[in-house]
C-alpha positions as CSV (number, residue, x, y, z in Angstrom):
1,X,67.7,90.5,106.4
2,X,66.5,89.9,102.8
3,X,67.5,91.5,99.7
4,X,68.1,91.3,95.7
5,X,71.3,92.9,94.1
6,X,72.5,92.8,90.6
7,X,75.4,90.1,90.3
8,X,78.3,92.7,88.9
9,X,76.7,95.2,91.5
10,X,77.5,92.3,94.1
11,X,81.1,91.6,92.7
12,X,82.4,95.0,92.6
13,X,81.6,96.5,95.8
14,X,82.5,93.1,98.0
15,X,86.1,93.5,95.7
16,X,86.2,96.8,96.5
17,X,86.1,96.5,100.3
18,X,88.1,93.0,101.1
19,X,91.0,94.4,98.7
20,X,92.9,94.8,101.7
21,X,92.1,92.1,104.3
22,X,94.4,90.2,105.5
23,X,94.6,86.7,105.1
24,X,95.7,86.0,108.9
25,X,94.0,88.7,110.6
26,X,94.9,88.8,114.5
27,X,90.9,89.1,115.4
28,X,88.7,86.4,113.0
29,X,85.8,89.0,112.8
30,X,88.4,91.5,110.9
31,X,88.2,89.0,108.1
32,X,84.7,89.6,107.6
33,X,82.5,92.4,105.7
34,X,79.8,93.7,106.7
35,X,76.7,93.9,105.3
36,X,74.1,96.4,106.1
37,X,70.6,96.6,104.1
38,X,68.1,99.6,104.8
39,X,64.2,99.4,103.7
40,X,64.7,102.8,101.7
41,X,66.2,100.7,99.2
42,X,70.7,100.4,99.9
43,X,73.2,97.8,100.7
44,X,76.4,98.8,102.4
45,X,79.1,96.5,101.9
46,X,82.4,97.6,104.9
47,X,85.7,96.0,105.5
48,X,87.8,97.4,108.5
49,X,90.8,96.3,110.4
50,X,91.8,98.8,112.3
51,X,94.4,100.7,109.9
52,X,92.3,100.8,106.5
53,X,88.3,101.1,106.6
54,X,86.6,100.8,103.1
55,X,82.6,101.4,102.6
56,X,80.6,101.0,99.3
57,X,76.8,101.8,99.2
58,X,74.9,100.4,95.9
59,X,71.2,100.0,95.3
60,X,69.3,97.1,96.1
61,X,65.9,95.7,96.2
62,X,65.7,95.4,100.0
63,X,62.5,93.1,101.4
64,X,64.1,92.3,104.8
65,X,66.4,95.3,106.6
66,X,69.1,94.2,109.0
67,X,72.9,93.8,109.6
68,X,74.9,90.6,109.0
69,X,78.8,90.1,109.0
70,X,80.3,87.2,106.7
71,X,83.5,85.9,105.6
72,X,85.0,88.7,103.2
73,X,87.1,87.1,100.7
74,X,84.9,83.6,100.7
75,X,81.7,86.1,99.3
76,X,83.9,87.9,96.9
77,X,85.3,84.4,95.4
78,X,81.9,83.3,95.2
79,X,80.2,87.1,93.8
80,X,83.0,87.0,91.3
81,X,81.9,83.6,89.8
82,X,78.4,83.7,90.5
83,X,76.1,83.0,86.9
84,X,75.3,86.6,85.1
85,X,71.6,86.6,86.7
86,X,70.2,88.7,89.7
87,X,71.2,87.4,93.7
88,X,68.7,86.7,96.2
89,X,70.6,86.8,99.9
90,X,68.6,86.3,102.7
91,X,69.2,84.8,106.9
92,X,68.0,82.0,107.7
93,X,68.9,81.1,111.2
94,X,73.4,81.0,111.7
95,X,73.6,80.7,108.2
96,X,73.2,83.4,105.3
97,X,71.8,82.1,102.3
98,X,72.8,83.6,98.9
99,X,71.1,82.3,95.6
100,X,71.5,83.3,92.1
101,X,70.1,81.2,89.2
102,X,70.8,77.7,90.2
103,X,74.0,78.0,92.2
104,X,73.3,78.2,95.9
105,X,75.7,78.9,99.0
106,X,75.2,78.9,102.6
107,X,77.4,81.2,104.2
108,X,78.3,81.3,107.9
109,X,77.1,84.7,110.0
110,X,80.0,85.6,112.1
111,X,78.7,87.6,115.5
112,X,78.3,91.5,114.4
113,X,78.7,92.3,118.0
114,X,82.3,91.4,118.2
115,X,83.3,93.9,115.0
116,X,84.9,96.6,116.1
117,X,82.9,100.5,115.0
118,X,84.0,101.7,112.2
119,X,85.7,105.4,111.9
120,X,83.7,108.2,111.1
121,X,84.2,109.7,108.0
122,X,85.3,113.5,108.6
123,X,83.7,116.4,106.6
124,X,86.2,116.7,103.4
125,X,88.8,119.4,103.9
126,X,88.8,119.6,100.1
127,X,88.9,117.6,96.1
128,X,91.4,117.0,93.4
129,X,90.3,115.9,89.6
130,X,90.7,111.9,89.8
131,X,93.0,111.8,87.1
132,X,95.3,114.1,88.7
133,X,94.8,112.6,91.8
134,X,96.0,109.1,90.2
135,X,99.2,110.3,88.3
136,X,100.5,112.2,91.1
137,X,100.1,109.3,93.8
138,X,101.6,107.1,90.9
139,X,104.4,109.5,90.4
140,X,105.7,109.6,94.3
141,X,105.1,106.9,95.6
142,X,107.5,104.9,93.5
143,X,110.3,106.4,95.6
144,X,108.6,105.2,98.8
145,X,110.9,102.4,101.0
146,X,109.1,98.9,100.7
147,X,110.9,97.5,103.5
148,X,110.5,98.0,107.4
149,X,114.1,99.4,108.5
150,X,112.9,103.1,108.7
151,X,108.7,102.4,108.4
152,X,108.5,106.5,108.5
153,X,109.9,106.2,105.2
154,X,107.4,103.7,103.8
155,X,104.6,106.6,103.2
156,X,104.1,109.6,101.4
157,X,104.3,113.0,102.8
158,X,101.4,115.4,101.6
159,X,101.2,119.1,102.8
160,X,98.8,121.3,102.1
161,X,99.2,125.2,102.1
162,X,96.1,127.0,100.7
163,X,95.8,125.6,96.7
164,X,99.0,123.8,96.8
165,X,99.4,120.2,97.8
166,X,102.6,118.8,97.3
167,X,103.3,115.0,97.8
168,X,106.8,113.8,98.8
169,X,108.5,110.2,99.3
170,X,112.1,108.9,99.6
171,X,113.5,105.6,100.2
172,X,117.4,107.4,100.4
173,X,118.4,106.4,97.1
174,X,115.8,108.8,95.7
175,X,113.2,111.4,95.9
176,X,110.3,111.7,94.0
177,X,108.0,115.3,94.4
178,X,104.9,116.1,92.9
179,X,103.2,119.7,93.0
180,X,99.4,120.3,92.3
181,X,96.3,122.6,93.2
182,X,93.4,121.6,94.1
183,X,90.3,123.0,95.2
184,X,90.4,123.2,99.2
185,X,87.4,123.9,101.3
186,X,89.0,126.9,103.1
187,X,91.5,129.0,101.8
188,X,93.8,128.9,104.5
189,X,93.6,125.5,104.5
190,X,96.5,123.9,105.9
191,X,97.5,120.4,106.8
192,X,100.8,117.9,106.9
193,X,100.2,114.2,107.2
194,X,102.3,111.0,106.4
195,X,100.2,108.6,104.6
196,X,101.1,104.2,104.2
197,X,102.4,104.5,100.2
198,X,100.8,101.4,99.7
199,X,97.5,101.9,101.1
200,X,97.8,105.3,99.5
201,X,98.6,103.8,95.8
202,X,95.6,101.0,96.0
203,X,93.3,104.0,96.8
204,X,94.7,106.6,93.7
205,X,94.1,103.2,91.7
206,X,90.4,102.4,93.3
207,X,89.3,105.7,93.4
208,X,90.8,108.1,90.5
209,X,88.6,106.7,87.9
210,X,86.1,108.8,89.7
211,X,85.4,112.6,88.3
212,X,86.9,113.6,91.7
213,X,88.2,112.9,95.1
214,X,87.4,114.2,98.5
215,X,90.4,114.1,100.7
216,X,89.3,114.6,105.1
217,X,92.2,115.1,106.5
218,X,90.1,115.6,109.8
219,X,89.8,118.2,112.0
220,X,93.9,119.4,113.5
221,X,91.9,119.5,117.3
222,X,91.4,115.8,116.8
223,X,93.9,112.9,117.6
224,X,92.5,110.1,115.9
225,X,95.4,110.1,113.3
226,X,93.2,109.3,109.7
227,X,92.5,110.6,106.5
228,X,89.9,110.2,104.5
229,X,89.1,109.6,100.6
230,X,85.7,109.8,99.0
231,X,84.2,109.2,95.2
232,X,81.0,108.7,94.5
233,X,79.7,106.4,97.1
234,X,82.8,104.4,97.9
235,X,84.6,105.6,100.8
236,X,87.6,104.3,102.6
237,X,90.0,106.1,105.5
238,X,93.6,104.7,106.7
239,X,95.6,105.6,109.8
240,X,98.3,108.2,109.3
241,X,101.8,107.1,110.2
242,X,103.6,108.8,113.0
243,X,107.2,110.1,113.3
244,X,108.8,113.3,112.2
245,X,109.5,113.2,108.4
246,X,113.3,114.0,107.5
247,X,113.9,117.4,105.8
248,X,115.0,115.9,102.5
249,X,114.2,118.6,100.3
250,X,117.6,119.9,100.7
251,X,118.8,117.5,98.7
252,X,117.7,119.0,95.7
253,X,120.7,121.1,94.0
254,X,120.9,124.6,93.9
255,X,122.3,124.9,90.6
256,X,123.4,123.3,88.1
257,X,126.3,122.6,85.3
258,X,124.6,120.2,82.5
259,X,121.6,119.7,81.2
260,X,120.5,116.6,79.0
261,X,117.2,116.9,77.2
262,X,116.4,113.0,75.9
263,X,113.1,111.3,74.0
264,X,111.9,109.7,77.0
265,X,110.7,106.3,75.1
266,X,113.8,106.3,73.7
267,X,115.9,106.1,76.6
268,X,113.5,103.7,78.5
269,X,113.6,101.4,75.7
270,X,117.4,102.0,75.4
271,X,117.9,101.3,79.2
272,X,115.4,98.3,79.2
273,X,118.0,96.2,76.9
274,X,121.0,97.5,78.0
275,X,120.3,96.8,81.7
276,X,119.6,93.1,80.6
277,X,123.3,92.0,80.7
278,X,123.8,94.4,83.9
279,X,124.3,92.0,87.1
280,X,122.1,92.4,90.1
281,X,122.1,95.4,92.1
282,X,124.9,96.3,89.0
283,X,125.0,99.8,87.8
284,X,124.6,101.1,84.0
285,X,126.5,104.0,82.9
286,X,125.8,106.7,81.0
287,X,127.8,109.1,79.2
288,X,126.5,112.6,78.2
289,X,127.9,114.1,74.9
290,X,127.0,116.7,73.0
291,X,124.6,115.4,70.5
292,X,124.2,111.7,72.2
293,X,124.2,109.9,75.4
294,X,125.9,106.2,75.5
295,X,124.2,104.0,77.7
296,X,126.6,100.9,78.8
297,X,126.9,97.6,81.3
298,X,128.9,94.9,82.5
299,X,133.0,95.0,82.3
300,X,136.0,92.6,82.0
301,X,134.9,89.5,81.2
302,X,130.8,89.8,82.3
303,X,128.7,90.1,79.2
304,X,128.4,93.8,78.1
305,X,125.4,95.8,76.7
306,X,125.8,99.3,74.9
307,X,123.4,101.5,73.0
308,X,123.3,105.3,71.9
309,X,120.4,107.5,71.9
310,X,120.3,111.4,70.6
311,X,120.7,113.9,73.1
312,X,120.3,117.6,73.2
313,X,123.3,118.8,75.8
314,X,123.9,122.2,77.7
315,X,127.3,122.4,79.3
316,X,130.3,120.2,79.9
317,X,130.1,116.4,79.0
318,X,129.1,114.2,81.8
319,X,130.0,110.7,83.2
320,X,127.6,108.9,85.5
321,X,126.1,105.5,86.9
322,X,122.4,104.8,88.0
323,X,120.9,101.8,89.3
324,X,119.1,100.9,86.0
325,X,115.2,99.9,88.0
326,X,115.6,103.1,89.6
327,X,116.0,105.3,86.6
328,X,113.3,103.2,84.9
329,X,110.6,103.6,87.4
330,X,111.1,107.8,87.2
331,X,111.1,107.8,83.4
332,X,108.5,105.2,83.5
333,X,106.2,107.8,85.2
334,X,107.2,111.1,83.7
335,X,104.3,111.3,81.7
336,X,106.0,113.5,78.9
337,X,107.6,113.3,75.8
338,X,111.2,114.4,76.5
339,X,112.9,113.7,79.7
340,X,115.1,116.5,81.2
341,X,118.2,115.3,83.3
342,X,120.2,118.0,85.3
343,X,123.6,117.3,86.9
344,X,126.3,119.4,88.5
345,X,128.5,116.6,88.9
346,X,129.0,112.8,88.6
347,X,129.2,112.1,92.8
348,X,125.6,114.5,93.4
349,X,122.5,113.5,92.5
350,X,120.9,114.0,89.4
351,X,117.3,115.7,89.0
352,X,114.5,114.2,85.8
353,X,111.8,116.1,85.5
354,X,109.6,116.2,81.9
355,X,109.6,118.3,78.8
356,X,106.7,118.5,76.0
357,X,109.4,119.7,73.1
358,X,113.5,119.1,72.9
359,X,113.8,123.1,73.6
360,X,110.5,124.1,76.1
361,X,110.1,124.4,79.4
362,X,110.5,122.0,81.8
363,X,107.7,120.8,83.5
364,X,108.8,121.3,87.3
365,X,105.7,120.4,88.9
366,X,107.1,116.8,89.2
367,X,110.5,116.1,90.1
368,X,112.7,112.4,90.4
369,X,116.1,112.8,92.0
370,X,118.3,110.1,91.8
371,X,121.5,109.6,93.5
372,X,124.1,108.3,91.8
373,X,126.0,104.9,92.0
374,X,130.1,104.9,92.5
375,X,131.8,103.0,89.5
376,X,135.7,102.2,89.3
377,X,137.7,104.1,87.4
């Protein structure tokens, strides 16, 4: 195999692939990427390890065709700091040589033979703008668990019925749901799958730069439990998670008592310094008036924090405490001028979803429900 690639060609498709290799992988050949150069004039840089497959095709000046399989974070440290001039890579014997300017690496070829096949990309069931794509995966899966007591609860739920898609995650202490359209391949589309948060997030974040995604959820007659994402020419796919996902959508209230309408910088700036005297895992409170909402922490004798920010209020006054990272990270994502917080009473919780003027609509297509923390008193 010989071929010539641009250096920033180089660096971003090997980042793109080895972003999520492990650094102890249980087979050595899983830490590699593989490299595969065709004579028409492409390089394909893949990464798999079972759970998450990435592929990324870029132009090259291709001499030599052939397949080779190297150490995947050792040729992104060394792409990444390579000189700003065109890379010559090339085999020569166990050993792949990789030149550019006067820097010169040999890298060790690790047996192809022994890497596992790598999943086949279904046909896409359907796209979504990349922007939208981003903000909604940004918006839920904030909410997801990031520990390993209920691992059903560490990924995002996304159903699809016809144009809707609507993405749901909870970690118990609070839901976050996002509705959207999109444009499916079949009208009576219809698909349910329970996709890693994680993985999910670091592919929004890869791939929603793009004009738009492809999303393959596969084909419901087939067991091989992936789904797909495609922009441009990077492609990646990740094992769907399996278990039954609790029916949490109850949660959300069926009516309610009082409505706050906030700024939403405002309160997130108000929260930010208020929640600096609040103890670990310590609760702020927030009182609900009719033209203000007081935002306080810490009692007795613990340093205290209080701050006031205007407030638009429909119905009686309320009294309630969150746990101040929590409320942050579903203002933080709103995405809208004015928050609107809805209550029916202190004990239930509490649903934030945005507003684009003090008296509009509420945007419902997104919706953050937090549950409340129990104070004394």
């Amino acid at each position: 195999m010989k071929f010539r690639v641009e250096r920033d060609v180089l660096s971003e498709a090997v980042a793109w692939v080895v972003r999520g290799l492990s650094n102890r992988p249980p087979v050595p050949v899983l830490a590699g990427v593989l490299l595969t150069a065709d004579e028409e004039g492409t390089l394909t840089f893949s990464a798999y390890d079972y759970e998450v497959s990435a592929t990324v095709t870029v132009e090259a000046d291709v001499e030599e065709g052939g397949q080779v399989l190297v150490l995947g974070k050792l040729l992104a440290d060394i792409s990444r700091n390579l000189p700003a001039q065109p890379v010559q890579v090339a085999t020569e014997g166990a050993k792949v040589q990789l030149t550019c300017g006067s820097s010169r690496f040999s890298l060790i070829q690790m047996p192809v033979s022994d890497y596992p096949q790598l999943p086949a990309q279904a046909q896409p069931s359907g796209s979504i703008p990349g922007d939208v794509f981003t903000q909604a995966v940004h918006q839920v899966s904030i909410a997801a668990d990031r520990g390993d007591t209920l691992p059903i609860l560490t990924g995002v739920r996304v159903e699809v019925d016809g144009e809707r898609v609507t993405m749901l995650a909870t970690d118990r202490y609070r839901l976050a749901m996002r509705e959207l359209t999109w444009n499916p391949g079949t009208s009576d589309a219809n698909h349910v799958s329970l996709i890693p948060a994680r993985t999910l997030s670091e592919t929004a974040k890869a791939l929603g730069a793009a004009g738009s995604v492809d999303v393959a959820f596969g084909d419901a007659s087939r067991s091989d439990g992936l789904v797909g994402f495609e922009a441009g020419q990077r492609r990646t796919t990740t094992r769907l998670l399996d278990g039954e996902y609790p029916k949490v959508t109850s949660i959300f209230p069926t009516s309610v008592d009082t409505v706050a309408v906030v700024d939403t910088q405002g309160l997130i700036e108000a929260v930010r310094r208020v929640a600096l005297v609040a103890e670990r895992n310590t609760p702020i409170r927030l009182r609900f008036n009719e033209d203000h909402v007081a935002i306080e922490a810490g009692t007795g004798d613990d340093a205290q924090g209080s701050e006031a920010v205007e407030a638009t209020l429909t119905g009686p006054p309320v009294e309630i405490a969150f746990n101040p990272q929590f409320l942050l990270d579903g203002l933080g994502v709103l995405g809208a001028p004015y928050t609107r917080l809805a209550f029916t009473q202190p004990s239930r919780p509490a649903v934030i979803s945005g507003q684009g003027e003090v008296d509009g609509e509420s945007d419902e297509s997104y919706r953050y429900v937090l549950m409340p923390v129990r104070f004394a008193g």
